[in-house]
Backbone as JSON, one array per atom type, in Angstrom:
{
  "sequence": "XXXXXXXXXXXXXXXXXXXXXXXXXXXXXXXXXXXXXXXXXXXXXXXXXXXXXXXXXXXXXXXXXXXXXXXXXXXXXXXXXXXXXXXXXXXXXXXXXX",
  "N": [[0.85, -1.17, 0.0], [0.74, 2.06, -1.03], [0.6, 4.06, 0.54], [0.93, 7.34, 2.36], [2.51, 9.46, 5.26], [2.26, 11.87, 3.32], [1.04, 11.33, 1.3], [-1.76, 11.4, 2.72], [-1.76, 13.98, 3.95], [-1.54, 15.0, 1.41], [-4.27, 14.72, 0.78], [-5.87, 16.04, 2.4], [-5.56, 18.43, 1.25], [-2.94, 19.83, 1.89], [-1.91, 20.3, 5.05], [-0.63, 21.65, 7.55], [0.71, 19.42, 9.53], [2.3, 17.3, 11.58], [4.39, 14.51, 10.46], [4.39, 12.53, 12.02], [2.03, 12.9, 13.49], [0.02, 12.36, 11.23], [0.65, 9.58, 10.42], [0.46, 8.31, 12.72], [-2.52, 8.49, 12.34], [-3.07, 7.3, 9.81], [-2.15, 4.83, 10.48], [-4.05, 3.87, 12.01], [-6.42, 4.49, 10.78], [-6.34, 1.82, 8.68], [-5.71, -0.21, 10.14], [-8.5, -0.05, 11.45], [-9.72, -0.66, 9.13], [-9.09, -3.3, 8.08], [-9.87, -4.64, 10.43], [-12.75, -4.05, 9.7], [-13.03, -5.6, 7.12], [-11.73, -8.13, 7.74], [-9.64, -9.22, 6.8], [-6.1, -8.82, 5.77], [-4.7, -5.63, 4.33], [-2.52, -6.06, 3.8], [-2.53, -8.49, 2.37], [-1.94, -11.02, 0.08], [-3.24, -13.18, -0.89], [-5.88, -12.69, -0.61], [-5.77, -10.37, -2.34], [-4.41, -9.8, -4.53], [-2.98, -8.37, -6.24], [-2.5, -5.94, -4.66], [-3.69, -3.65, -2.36], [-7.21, -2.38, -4.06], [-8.14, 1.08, -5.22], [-10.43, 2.16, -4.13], [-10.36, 1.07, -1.76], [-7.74, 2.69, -0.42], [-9.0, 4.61, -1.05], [-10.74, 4.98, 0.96], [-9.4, 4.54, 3.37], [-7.96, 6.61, 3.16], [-10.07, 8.42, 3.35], [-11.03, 7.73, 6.13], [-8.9, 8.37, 7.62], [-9.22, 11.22, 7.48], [-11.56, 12.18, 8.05], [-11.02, 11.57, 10.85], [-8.89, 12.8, 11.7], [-10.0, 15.55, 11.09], [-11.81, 15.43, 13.35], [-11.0, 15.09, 16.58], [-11.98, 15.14, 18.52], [-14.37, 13.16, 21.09], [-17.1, 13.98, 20.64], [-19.38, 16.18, 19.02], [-20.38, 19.22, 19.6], [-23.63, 21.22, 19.18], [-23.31, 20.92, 16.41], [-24.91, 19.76, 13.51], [-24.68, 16.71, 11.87], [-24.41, 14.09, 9.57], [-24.35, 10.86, 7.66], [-21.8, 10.36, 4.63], [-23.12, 9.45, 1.85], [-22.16, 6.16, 0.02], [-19.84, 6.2, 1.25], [-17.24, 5.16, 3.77], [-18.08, 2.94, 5.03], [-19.21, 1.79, 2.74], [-17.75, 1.49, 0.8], [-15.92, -0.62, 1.88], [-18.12, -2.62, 2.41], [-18.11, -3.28, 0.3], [-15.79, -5.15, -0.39], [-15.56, -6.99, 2.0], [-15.01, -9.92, 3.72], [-17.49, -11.85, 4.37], [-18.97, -13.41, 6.98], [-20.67, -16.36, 8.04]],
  "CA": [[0.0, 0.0, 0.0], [1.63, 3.43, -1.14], [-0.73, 5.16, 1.36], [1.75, 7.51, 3.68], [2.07, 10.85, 5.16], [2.44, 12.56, 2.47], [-0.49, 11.12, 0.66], [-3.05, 12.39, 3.93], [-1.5, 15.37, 3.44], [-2.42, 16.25, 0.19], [-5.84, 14.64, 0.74], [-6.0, 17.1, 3.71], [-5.46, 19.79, 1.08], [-1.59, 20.25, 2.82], [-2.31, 20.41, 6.26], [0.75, 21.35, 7.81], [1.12, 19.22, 10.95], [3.74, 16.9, 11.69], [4.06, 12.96, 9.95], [4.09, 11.57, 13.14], [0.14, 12.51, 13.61], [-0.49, 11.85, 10.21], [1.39, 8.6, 9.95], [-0.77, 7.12, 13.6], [-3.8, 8.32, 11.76], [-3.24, 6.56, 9.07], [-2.05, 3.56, 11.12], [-5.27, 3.56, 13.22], [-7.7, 3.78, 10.49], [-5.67, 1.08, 7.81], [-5.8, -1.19, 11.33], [-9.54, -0.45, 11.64], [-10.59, -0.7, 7.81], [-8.57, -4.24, 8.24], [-10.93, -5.36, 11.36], [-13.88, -4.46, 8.99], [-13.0, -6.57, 5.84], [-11.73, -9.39, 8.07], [-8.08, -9.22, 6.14], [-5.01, -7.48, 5.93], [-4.43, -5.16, 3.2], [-1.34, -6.79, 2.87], [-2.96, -10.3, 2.28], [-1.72, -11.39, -0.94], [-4.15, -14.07, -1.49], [-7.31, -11.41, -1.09], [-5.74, -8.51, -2.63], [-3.06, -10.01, -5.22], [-2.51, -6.58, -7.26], [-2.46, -4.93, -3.6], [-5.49, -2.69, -2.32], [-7.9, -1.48, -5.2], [-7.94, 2.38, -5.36], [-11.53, 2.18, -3.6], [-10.25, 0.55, -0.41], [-7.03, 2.94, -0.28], [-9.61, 5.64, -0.63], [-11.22, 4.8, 2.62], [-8.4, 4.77, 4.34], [-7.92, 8.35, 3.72], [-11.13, 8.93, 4.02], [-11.13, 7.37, 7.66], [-8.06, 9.15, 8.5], [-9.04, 12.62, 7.1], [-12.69, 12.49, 9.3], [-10.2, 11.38, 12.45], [-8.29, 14.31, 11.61], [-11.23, 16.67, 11.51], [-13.37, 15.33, 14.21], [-10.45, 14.55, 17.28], [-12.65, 15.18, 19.69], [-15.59, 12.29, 21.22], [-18.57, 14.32, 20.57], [-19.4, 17.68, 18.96], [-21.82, 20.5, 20.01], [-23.83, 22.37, 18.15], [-23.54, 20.33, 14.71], [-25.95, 18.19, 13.13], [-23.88, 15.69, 10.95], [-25.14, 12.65, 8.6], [-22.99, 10.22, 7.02], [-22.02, 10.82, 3.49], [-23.7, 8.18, 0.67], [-21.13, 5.95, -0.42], [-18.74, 6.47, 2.73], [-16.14, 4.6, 4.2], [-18.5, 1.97, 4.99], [-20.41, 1.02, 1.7], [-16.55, 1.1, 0.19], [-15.55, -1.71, 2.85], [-18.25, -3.79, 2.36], [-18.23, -4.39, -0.95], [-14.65, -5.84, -0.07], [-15.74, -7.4, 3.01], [-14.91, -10.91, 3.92], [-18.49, -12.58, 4.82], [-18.88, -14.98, 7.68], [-22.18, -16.72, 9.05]],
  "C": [[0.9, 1.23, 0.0], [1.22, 4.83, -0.63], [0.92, 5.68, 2.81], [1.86, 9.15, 4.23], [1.66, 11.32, 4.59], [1.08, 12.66, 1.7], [-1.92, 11.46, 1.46], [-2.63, 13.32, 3.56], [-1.93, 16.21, 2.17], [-3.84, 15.74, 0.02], [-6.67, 15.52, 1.5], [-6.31, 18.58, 3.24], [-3.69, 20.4, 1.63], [-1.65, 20.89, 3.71], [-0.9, 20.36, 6.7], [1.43, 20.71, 9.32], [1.77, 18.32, 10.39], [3.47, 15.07, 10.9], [3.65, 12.35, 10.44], [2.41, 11.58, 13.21], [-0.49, 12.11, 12.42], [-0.83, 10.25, 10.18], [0.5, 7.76, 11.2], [-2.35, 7.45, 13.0], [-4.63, 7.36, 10.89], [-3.09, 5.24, 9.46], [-2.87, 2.94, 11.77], [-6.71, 3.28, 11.91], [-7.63, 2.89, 8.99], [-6.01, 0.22, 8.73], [-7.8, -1.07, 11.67], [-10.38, -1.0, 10.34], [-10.11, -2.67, 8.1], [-9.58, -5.06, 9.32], [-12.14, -5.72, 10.6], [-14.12, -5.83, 8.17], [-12.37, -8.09, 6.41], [-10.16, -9.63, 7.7], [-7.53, -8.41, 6.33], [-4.49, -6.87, 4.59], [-3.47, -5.6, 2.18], [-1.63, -8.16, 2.01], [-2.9, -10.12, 0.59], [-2.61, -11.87, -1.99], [-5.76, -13.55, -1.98], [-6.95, -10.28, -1.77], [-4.41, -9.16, -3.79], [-2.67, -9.18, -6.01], [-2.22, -5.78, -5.98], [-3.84, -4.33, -3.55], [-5.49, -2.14, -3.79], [-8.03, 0.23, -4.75], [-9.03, 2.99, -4.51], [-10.79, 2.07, -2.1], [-8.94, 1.77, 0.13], [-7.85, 4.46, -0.29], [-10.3, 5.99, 0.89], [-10.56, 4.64, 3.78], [-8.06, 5.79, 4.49], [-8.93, 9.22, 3.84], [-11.71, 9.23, 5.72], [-10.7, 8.64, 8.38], [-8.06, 10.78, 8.04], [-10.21, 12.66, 7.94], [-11.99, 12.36, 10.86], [-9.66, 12.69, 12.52], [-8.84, 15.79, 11.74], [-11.8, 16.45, 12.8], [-11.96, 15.03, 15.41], [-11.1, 14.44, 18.21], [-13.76, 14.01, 19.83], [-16.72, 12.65, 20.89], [-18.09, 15.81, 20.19], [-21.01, 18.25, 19.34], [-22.21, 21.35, 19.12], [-23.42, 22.13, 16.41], [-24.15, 19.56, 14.37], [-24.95, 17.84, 11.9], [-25.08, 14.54, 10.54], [-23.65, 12.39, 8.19], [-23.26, 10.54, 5.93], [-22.5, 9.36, 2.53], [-22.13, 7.82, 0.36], [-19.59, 6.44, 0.56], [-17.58, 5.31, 2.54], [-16.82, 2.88, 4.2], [-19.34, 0.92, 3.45], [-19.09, 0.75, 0.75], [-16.21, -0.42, 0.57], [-16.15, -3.09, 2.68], [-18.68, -4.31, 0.92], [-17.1, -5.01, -1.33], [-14.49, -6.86, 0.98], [-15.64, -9.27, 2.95], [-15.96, -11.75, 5.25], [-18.15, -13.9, 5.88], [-20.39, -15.21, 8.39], [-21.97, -17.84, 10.31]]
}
């Protein structure tokens, strides 16, 4: 995956804080998109070209709403999720279990 600072950063628009917060952003929500789909991005056998362009989007999608929102709760905003989010990316990658 060729997902790294640099690349939040200019998804950010060039946000000028430091790699380090970038770089656990991106580490936190690559490690949660990974819980979703059941696999690891790295996984060869599910992903043998590497992540599709979709799934590598939602990773900076994740980590650009983490980046906005740091806080547990906001005041005084009404939010919705956006169509076609993070989640409707995920699970049409998702590794089904019953």
């Amino acid at each position: 995956m060729a997902l790294d600072a640099n690349a939040l950063r200019e998804h950010l628009n060039g946000v000028p804080d430091t790699d380090e917060v970038l770089t656990r952003l991106l580490g936190a929500s690559t490690a949660h998109i990974e819980r979703l789909l059941g696999y690891k991005l790295t996984d060869i056998e599910k992903l043998p070209d590497g992540p599709p362009a979709d799934l590598e989007q939602a990773v900076l999608m994740l980590a650009a709403d983490w980046y906005e929102n740091r806080e547990a709760s906001l005041v005084g905003v009404s939010a919705q999720p956006i169509p076609f989010g993070v989640h409707a990316i995920v699970n049409e990658h998702r590794e089904w279990s019953f």
